[in-house]
Backbone bond lengths (Angstrom), bond angles and torsions (degrees), N, CA, C in turn:
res aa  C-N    CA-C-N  psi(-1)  N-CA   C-N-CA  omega(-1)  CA-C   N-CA-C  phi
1 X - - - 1.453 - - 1.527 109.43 -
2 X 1.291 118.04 157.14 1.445 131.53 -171.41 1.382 94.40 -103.25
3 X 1.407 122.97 154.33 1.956 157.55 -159.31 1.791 70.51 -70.37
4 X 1.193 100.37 -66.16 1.608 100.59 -172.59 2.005 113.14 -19.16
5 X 1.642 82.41 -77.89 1.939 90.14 177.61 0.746 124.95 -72.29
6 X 1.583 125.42 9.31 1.302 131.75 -175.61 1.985 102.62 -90.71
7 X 1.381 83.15 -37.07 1.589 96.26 -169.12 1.819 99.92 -77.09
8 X 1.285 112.80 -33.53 1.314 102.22 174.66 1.500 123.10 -81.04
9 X 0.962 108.71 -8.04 1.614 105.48 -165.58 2.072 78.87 -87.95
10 X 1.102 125.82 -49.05 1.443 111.73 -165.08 1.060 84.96 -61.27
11 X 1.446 144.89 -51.32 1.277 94.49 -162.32 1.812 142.91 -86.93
12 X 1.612 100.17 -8.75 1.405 118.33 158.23 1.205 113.90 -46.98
13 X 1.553 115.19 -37.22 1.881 116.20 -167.62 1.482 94.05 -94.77
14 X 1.328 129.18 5.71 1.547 123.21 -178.77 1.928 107.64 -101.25
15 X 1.984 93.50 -20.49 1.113 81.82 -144.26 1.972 80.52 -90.85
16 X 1.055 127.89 -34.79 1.493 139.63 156.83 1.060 107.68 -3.74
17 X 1.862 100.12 -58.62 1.888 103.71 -160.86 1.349 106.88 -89.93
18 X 1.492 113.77 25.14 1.757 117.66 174.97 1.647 97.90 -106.42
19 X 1.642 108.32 -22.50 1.866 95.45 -177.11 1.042 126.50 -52.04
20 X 1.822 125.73 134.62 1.161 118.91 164.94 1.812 117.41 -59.06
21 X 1.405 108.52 142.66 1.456 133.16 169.41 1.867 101.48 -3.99
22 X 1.630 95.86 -75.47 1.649 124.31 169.48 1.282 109.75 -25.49
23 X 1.486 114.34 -65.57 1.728 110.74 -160.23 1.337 103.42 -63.95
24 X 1.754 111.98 -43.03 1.229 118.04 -179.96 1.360 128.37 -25.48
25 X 1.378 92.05 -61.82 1.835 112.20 -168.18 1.269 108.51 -76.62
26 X 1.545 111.99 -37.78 1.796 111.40 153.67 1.341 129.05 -39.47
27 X 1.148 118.49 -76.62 1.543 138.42 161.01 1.864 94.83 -29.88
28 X 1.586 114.93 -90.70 1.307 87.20 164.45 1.391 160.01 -34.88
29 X 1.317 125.15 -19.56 1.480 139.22 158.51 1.711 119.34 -78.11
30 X 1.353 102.55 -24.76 1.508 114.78 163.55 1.316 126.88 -61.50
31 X 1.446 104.15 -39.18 1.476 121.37 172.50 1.032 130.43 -85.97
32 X 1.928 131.38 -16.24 1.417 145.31 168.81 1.889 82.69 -72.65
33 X 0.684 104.66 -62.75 1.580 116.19 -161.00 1.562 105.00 -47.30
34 X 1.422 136.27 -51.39 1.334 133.22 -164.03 1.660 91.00 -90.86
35 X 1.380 128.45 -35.04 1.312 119.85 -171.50 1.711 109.10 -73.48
36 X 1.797 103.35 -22.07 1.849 100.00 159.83 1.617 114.46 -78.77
37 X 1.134 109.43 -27.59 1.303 91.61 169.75 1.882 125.06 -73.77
38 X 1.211 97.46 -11.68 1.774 112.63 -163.29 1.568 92.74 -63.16
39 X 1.674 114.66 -51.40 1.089 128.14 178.41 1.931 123.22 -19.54
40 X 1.222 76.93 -76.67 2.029 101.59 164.56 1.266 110.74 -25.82
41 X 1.617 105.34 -49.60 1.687 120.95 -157.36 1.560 109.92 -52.44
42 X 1.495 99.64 -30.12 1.747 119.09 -155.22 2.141 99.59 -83.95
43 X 1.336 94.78 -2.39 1.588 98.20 -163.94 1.512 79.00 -100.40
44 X 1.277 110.79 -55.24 1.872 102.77 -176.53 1.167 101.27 -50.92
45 X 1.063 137.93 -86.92 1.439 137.38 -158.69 1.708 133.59 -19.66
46 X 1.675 73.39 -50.84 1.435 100.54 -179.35 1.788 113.82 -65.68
47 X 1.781 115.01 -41.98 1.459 120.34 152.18 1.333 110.42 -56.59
48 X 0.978 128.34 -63.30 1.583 125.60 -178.63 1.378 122.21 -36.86
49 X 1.480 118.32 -26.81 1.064 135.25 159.65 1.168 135.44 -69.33
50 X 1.303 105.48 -54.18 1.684 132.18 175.90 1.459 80.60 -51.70
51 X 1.296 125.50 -89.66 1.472 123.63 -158.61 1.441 113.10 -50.46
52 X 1.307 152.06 -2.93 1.146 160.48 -166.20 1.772 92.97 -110.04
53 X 0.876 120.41 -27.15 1.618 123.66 -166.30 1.727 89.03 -88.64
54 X 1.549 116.90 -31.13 1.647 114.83 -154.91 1.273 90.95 -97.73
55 X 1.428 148.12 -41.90 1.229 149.57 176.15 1.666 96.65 -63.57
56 X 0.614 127.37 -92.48 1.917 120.16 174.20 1.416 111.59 -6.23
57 X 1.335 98.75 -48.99 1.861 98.34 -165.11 1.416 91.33 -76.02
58 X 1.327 147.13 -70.10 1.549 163.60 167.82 1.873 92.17 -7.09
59 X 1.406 115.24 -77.13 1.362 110.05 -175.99 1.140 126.93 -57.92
60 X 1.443 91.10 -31.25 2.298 98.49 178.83 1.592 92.08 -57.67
61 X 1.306 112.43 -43.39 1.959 109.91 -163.65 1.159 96.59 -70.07
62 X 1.598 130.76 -43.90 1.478 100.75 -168.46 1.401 112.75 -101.22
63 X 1.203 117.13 13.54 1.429 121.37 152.85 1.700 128.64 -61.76
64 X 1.387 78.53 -47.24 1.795 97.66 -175.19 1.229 136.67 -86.03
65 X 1.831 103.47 -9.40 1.844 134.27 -143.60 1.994 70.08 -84.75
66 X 1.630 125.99 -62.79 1.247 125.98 -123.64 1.814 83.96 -78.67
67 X 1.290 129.25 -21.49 1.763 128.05 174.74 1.023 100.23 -75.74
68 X 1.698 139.06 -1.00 1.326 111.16 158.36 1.558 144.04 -110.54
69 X 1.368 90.08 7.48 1.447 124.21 -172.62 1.761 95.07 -66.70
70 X 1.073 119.50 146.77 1.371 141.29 -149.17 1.909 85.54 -122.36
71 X 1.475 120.69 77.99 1.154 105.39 175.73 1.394 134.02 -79.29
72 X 1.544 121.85 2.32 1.104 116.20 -170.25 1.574 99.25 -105.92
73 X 1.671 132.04 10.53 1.393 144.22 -178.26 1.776 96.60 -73.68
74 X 0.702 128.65 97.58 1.857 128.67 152.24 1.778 85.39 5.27
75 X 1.445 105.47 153.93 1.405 107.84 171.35 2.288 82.98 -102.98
76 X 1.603 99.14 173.47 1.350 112.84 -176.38 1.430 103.25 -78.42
77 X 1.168 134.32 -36.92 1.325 133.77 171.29 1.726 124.15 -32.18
78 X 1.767 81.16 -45.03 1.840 102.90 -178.58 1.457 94.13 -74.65
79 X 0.965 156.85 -74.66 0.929 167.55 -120.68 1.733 115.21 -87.51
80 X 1.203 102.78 -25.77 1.292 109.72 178.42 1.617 103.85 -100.68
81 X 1.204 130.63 -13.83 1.335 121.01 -161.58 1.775 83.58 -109.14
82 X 1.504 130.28 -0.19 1.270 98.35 169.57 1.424 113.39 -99.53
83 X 1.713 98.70 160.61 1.700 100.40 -165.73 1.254 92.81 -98.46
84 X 1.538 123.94 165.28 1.297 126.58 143.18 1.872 135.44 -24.50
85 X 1.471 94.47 -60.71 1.294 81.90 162.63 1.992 154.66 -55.58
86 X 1.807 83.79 -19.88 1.582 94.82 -178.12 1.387 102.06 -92.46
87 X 1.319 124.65 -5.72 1.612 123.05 143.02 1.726 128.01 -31.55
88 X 1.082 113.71 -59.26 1.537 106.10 176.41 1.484 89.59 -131.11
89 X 0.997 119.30 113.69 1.710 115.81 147.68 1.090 146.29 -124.55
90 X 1.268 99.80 48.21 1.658 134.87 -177.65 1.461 99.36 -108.08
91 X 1.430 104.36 -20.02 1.523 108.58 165.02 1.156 127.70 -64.65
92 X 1.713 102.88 -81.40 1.464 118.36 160.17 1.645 118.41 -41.07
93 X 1.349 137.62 3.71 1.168 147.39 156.91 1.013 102.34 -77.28
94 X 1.679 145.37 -77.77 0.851 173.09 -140.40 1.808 111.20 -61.38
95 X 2.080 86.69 -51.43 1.144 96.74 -179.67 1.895 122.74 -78.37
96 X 1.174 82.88 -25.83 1.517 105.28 179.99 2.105 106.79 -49.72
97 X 1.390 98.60 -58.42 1.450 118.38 178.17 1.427 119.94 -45.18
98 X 1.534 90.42 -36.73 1.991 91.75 -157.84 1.472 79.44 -118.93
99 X 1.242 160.63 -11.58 1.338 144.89 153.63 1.618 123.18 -10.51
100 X 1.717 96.49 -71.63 1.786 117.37 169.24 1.568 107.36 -53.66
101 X 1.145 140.57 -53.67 1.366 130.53 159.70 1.513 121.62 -51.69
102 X 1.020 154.12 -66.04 1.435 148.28 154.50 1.272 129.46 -39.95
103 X 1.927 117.24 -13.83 1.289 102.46 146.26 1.715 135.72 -105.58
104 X 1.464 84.16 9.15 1.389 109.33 -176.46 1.129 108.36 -74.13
């Protein structure tokens, strides 16, 4: 510490030992009181955190979800709207042709 804080701290600790009884126990009841509330503080934090950990994880996923998508897979949309028939239709060509002969 510097002459400086040396000189101030005596006199903070000089000026202490001038409080009346009253302020004392005030000042003291001020301080049980904010240090019960301080308590609480440690429950926020700790949510404040938690949720800071869950928003992180949320963006990492939808940051990361679209690099794993398999883009060259048919999407399911396609996949459901095709029928059987547009499967081979070199068939149904085929069949189309020689139909009129075989019921002929």
């Amino acid at each position: 510490m510097t002459d400086t804080e040396h000189h101030y701290r005596r006199q903070l600790r000089a000026a202490e030992r001038r409080l009346p009884r009253q302020v004392e126990s005030a000042l003291a009841e001020g301080r049980r009181r904010a240090l019960a509330q301080g308590a609480g503080g440690d429950r926020f934090r700790l949510s404040l955190a938690a949720g800071g950990l869950v928003l992180a994880s949320v963006l990492a996923l939808v940051t990361v979800s679209p690099l794993l998508v398999n883009r060259d897979a048919p999407s399911p949309a396609i996949a459901v709207d095709e029928s059987p028939q547009d499967e081979d239709l070199d068939f149904y060509y085929w069949l189309a042709e020689t139909r009129p002969a075989l019921e002929g």
